[in-house]
DRENROMAR-600643 format. One line per 2 residues: their letters; for each residue x, z, y of C-alpha. Coordinates in Angstrom, 1 decimal, m for minus. Each point is the difference from the previous one (the first is absolute). Layout:
# DRENROMAR-600643
A = X,Z,Y; ...
# end
This chain:
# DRENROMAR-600643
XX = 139.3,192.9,142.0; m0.9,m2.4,m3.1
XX = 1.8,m3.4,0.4; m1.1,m2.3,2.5
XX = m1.0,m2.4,m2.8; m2.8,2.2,m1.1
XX = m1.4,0.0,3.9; m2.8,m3.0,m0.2
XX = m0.1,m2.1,3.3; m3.8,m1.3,0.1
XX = 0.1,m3.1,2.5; m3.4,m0.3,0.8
XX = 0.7,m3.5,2.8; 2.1,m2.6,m0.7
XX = 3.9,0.4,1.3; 3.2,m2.2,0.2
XX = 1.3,m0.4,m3.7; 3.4,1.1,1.4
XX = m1.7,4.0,0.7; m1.5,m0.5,m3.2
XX = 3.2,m0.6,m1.4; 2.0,2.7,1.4
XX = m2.9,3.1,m0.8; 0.2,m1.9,m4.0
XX = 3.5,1.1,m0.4; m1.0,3.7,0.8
XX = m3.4,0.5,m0.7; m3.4,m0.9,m2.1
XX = m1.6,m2.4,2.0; m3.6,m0.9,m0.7
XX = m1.5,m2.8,2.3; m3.2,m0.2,0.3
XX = m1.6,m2.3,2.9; m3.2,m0.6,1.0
XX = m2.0,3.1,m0.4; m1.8,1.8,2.2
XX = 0.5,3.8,1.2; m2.6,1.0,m2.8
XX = 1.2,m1.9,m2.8; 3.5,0.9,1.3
XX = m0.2,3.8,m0.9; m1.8,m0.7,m3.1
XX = 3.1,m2.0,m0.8; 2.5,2.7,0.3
XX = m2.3,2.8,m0.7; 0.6,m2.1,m3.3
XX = 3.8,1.0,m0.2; 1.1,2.9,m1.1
XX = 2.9,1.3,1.2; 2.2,3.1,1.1
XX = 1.7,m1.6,2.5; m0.3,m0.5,3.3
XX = m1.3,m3.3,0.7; m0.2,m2.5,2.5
XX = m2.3,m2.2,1.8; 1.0,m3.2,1.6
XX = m2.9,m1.7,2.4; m0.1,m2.6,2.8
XX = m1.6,0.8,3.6; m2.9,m2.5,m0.8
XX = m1.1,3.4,m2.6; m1.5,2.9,2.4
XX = 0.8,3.2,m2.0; m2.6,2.9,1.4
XX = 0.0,3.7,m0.9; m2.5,0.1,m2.9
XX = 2.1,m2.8,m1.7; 3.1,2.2,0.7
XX = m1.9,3.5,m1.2; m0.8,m2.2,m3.4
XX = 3.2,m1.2,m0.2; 1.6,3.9,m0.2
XX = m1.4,0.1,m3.5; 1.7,m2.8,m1.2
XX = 4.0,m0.3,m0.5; 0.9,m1.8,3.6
XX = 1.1,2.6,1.8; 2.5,m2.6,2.5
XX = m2.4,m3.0,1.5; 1.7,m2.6,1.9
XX = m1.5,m2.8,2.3; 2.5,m3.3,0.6
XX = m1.2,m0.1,3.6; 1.4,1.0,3.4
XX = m2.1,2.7,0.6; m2.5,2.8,m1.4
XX = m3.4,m1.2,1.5; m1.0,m1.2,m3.6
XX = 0.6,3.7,m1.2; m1.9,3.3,0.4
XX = 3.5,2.1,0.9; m1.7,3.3,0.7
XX = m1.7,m0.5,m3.8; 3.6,m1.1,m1.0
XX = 1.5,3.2,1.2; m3.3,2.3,m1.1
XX = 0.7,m1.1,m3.6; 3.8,0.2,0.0
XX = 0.1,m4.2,m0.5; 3.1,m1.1,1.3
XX = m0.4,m3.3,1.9; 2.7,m3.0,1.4
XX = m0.3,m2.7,1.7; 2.4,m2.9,0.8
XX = 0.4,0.0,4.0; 2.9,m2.4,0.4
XX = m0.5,m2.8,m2.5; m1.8,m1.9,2.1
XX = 0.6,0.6,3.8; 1.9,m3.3,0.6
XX = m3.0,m2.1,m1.7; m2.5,1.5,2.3
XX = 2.0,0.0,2.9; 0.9,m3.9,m0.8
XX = m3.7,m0.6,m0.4; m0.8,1.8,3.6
XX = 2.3,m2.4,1.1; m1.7,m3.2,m1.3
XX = m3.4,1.4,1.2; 1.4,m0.1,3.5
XX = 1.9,m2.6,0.1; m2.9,m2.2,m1.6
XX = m2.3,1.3,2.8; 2.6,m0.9,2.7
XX = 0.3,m3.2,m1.0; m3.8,m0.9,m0.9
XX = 0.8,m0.9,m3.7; m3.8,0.2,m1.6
XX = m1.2,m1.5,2.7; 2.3,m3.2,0.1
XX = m0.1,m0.1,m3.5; m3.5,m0.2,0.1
XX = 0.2,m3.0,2.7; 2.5,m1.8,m2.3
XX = m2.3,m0.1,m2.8; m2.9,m0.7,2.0
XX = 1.7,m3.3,1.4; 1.4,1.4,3.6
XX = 3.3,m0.6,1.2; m0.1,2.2,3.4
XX = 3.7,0.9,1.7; m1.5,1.3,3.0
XX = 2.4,2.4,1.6; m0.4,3.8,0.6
XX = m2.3,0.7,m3.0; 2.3,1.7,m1.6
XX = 2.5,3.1,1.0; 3.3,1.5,m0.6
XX = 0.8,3.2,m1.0; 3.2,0.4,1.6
XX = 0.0,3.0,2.6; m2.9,0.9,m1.0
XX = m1.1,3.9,m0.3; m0.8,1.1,m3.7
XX = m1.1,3.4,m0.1; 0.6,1.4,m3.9
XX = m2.5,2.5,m1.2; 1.8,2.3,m2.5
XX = 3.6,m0.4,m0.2; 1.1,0.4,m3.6
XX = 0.9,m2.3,m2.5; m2.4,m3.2,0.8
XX = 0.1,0.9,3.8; 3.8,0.5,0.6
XX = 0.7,m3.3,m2.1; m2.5,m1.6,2.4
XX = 1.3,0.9,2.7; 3.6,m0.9,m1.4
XX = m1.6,m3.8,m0.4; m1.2,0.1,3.6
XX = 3.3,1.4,1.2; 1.2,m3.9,m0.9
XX = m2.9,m1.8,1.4; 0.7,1.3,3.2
XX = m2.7,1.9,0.6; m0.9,3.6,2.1
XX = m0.3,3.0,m2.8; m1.9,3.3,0.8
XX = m1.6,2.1,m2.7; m1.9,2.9,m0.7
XX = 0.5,2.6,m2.6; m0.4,3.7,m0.7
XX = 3.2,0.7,m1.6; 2.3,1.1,2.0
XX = 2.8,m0.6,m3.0; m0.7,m3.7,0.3
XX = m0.4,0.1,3.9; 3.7,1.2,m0.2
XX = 1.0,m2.4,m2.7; m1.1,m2.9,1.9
XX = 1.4,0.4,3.5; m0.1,m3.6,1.2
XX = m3.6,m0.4,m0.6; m2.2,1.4,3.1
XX = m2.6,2.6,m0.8; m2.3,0.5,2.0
XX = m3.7,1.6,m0.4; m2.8,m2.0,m2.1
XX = m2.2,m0.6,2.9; 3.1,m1.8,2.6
XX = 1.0,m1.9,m3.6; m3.5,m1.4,m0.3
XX = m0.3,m0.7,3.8; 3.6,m1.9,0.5
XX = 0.6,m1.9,m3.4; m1.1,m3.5,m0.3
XX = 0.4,0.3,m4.0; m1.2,3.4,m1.8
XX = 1.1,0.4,m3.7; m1.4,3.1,m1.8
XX = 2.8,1.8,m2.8; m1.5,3.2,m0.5
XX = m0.8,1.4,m3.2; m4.1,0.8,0.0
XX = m0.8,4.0,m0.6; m2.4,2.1,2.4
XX = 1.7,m0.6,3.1; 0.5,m3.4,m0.3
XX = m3.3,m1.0,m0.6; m2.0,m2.0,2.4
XX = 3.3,0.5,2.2; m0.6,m3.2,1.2
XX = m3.9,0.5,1.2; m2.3,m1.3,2.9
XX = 1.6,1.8,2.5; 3.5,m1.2,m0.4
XX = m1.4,m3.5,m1.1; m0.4,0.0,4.2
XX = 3.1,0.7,1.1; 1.4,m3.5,m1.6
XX = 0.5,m2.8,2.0; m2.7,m3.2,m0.4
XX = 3.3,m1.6,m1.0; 1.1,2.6,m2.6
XX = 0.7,m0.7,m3.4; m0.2,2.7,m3.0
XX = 1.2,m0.1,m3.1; m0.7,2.6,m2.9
XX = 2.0,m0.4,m2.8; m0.2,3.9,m0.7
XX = m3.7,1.1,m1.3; m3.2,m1.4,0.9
XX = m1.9,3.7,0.7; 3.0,0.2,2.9
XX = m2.1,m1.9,2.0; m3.8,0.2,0.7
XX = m1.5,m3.7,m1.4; m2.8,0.4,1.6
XX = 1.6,0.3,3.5; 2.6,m2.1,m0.3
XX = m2.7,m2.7,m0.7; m2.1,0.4,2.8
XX = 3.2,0.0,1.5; 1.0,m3.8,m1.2
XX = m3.3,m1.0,0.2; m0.2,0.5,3.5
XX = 3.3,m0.9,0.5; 1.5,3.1,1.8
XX = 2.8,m0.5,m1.6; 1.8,m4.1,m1.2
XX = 0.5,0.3,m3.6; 0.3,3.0,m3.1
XX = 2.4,m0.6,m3.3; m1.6,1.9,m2.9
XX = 1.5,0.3,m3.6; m1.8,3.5,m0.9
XX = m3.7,1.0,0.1; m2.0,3.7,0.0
XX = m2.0,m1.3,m3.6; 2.2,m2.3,m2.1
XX = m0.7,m2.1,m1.2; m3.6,0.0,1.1
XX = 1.1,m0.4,4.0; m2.0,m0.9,2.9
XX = m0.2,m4.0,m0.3; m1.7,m0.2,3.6
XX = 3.8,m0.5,0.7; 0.7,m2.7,m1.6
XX = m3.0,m1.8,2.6; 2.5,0.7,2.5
XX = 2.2,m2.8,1.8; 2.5,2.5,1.3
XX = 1.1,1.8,m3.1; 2.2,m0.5,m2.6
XX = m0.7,1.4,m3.6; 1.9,0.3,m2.8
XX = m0.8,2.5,m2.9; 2.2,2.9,m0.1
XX = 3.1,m2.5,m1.1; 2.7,2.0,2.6
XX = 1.8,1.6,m2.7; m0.8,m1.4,m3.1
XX = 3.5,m3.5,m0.3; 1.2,m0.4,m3.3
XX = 3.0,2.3,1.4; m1.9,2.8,1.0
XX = m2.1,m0.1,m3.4; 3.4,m0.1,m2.0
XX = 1.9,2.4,2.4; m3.2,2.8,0.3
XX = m0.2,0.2,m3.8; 3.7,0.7,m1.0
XX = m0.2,2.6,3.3; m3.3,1.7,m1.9
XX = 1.9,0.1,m3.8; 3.0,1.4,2.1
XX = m1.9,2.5,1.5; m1.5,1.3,m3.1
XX = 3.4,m0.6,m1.8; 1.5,3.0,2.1
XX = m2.6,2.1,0.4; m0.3,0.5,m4.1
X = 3.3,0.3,m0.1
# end
């Protein structure tokens, strides 16, 4: 193999300085932000090179198959996504074309689970909507508007990373865990958390928070039909990815309220969402922040020039 030096590292979306850092001491690396997927492969058809390149991108850039079957004739041969899953990537193109692909699944778990956590809690305790009457003049302490969390049931869709750390934070609150998940590897790992089948989780948890990662059997996993099996006092959370759940259902469902509140950070068409949402008073929005602290940022870059770092070498 030629010296790492020679390998060019194209970072197509911005990343921590510190990554940036570390893949400068081993490789070429040419940043070059703010192109689109067009003017992206004109940009390193432009290199040539005998090496085996890389691509760096963020999960906000959707990679499909005829971008991947035009990048084959270009030197990128390793394509890597500083994200916690695939869904941004074509993987059966990927593997078609012999691209080798990463991603960075624990450099962010504890920001999104931390952020699940604030969505709750904020919901719980009616935060927008005494903030709201703060700044429109009201003072009200009237008792029993607002809940505890504390033996409560959270039922934990998808136990990996974001969901076990969830369920870790709940653990300390007090509160009742179950969870649902198809591995029996993390079913095992995680003995002290209940599972139990997806349809008893949605029918006995007063708080559902979605952690699964969104591929063919995930989607729309949460659709009309399990929408009624919540409670009218249930509260989701999706802190995963928006095409999980089935917008259209899930507002009908507020709407109507069959079910007390929804906390969404993730959408099916970032960043072009469904803003018939936001004319709802029992949601609370926020756009896809859950993983993205200054930590994470720092943390998920140095885990992405590590990755690359070992593979090369």
């Amino acid at each position: 193999m030629k010296a790492l030096n020679k390998i060019n590292v194209f970072v197509a979306d911005k990343i921590h300085d510190d990554g940036l850092k570390l893949l400068s001491k081993n490789f070429k690396v040419v940043t070059k932000y703010g192109l689109n997927n067009s003017e992206l492969l004109n940009f390193i058809s432009g290199y040539k090179s005998s090496s085996k390149d890389t691509l760096i991108i963020h999960s906000t850039r959707k990679i499909d198959g005829k971008f991947i079957d035009n990048l084959v004739s270009t030197s990128v041969k390793v394509l890597c996504t500083v994200s916690s899953g695939f869904d941004n990537i074509d993987v059966n193109a990927c593997k078609k074309n012999r691209i080798k692909f990463f991603n960075v699944p624990c450099g962010n778990y504890i920001s999104a689970a931390e952020h699940t956590f604030a969505l709750m809690l904020a919901i719980a305790k009616r935060l927008k909507e005494e903030h709201v009457g703060i700044l429109k003049g009201e003072f009200e302490t009237v008792s029993g508007k607002t809940a505890e969390i504390y033996k409560k049931t959270i039922g934990i869709i998808g136990v990996g990373h974001v969901g076990s750390y969830v369920a870790k934070l709940a653990r300390c609150f007090g509160m009742n865990i179950i969870g649902n998940d198809i591995k029996k590897s993390v079913i095992n790992k995680y003995r002290w958390i209940k599972f139990v089948p997806l349809t008893k989780l949605l029918k006995i948890s007063n708080i559902v928070s979605i952690h699964t990662p969104l591929d063919d059997s995930t989607r729309y996993l949460i659709n009309k039909k399990n929408l009624k099996l919540l409670n009218r006092s249930s509260i989701i959370l999706n802190c995963a990815r928006g095409g999980v759940i089935d917008e259209k259902a899930l507002y009908n469902s507020l709407k109507n309220n069959k079910i007390y509140y929804a906390g969404i950070d993730v959408f099916e068409n970032e960043p072009n969402i469904n803003f018939k949402f936001a004319k709802l008073s029992n949601v609370l929005l926020t756009p896809h922040l859950a993983g993205k602290t200054k930590e994470s940022y720092q943390r998920m870059a140095i885990m992405a020039a590590e990755q690359i770092i070992n593979y090369y070498k």
